[in-house]
Phi, psi and omega in degrees: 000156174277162203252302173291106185264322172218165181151210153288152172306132154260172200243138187294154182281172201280359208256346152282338163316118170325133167288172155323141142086317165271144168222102178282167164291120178220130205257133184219129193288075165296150181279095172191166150269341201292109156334294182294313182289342178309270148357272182322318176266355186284322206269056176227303204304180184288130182312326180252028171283160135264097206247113190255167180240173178321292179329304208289348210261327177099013185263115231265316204261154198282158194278128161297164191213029192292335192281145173304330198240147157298324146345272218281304168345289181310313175302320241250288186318318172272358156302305181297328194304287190281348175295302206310320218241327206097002234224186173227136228212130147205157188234153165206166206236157179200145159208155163314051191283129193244148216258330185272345145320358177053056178067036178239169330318342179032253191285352181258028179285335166290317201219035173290349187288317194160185177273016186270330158086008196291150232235316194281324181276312171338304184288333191283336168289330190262006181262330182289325192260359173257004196316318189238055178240106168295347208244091180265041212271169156181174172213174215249118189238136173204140180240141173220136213236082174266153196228129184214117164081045159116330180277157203235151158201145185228149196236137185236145150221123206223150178239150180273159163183237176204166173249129145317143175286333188237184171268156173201135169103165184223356179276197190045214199213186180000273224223014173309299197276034136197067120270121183222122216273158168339151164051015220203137206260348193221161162306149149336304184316308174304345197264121210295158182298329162271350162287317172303321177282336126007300182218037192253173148306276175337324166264348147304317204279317199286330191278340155323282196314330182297315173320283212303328187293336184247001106304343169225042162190000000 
């Protein structure tokens, strides 16, 4: 078990630092199923990372999600991960913070509707609850919780914007279509996948990681 379950960071000891110049084979467990987000992020790392998925590891049953932050959310799958299997590992968590929700659905961004997880009731619920709000600023954070020989590091990325009044746009997922980022004219929905990934949270949080992973491994 790790000795630390949530808190300060600790920093990898220097003995994990790379020499100049070496690179070993190293297979790192993302927490996911998602093909495409696999795929998306194999091809940021380093050639000689490897990146598996839950499936490939054999991990079947769903990962808790219990901690109040996305923080601890992120920390917590990937905790399980590296208890369970052994294995070096990272997971990550994202939610919706809207500033007159008082930060909400935040960690509860997924299932703010109910336990049903619906994407459509989700949006429809924070468009109800900004109904008589002037201050509609808010943003989209995603922590990816990485853990290697034990040791923890968390990478964050977040983009500012506003909520929209209606939905606009038909790409993207959950809370895309009245999100609309800082300088930027259109919704998430509206933005072809490489413009979103671009500037989005996730590929901010995920370009931490890529950094960290091709310096010190």
């Amino acid at each position: 078990m790790i000795k630390r379950l949530f808190g300060k960071k600790e920093r990898m000891p220097k003995a994990a630092l790379k020499p100049p110049g070496i690179n070993k084979p190293m297979e790192l467990v993302f927490a996911t199923n998602n093909e495409n987000k696999l795929k998306e992020v194999q091809a940021m790392v380093p050639d000689h990372i490897k990146l598996i998925s839950l499936k490939d590891i054999g991990c079947t049953e769903d990962i808790p999600e219990t901690q109040p932050t996305i923080e601890g959310n992120a920390m917590q799958k990937a905790q399980y991960i590296y208890d369970r299997f052994q294995r070096d590992v990272f997971a990550d968590d994202t939610g919706l913070e809207v500033h007159a929700l008082d930060g909400q659905p935040g960690v509860l961004s997924a299932r703010y509707a109910g336990p049903a997880r619906d994407a459509k009731e989700n949006m429809f619920k924070v468009l109800y609850e900004l109904e008589k709000e002037s201050d509609r600023t808010a943003r989209f954070k995603t922590v990816i919780a990485l853990i290697v020989g034990g040791e923890e590091k968390s990478f964050e990325g977040i983009v500012n914007g506003t909520i929209t009044e209606k939905p606009v746009g038909e790409e993207g997922f959950g809370y895309d279509p009245i999100f609309q980022s800082v300088g930027s004219e259109k919704t998430f929905a509206q933005l072809s996948s490489d413009e979103k990934n671009s500037i989005s949270h996730r590929a901010r949080a995920t370009e931490k990681l890529v950094q960290f992973l091709n310096k010190n491994f």
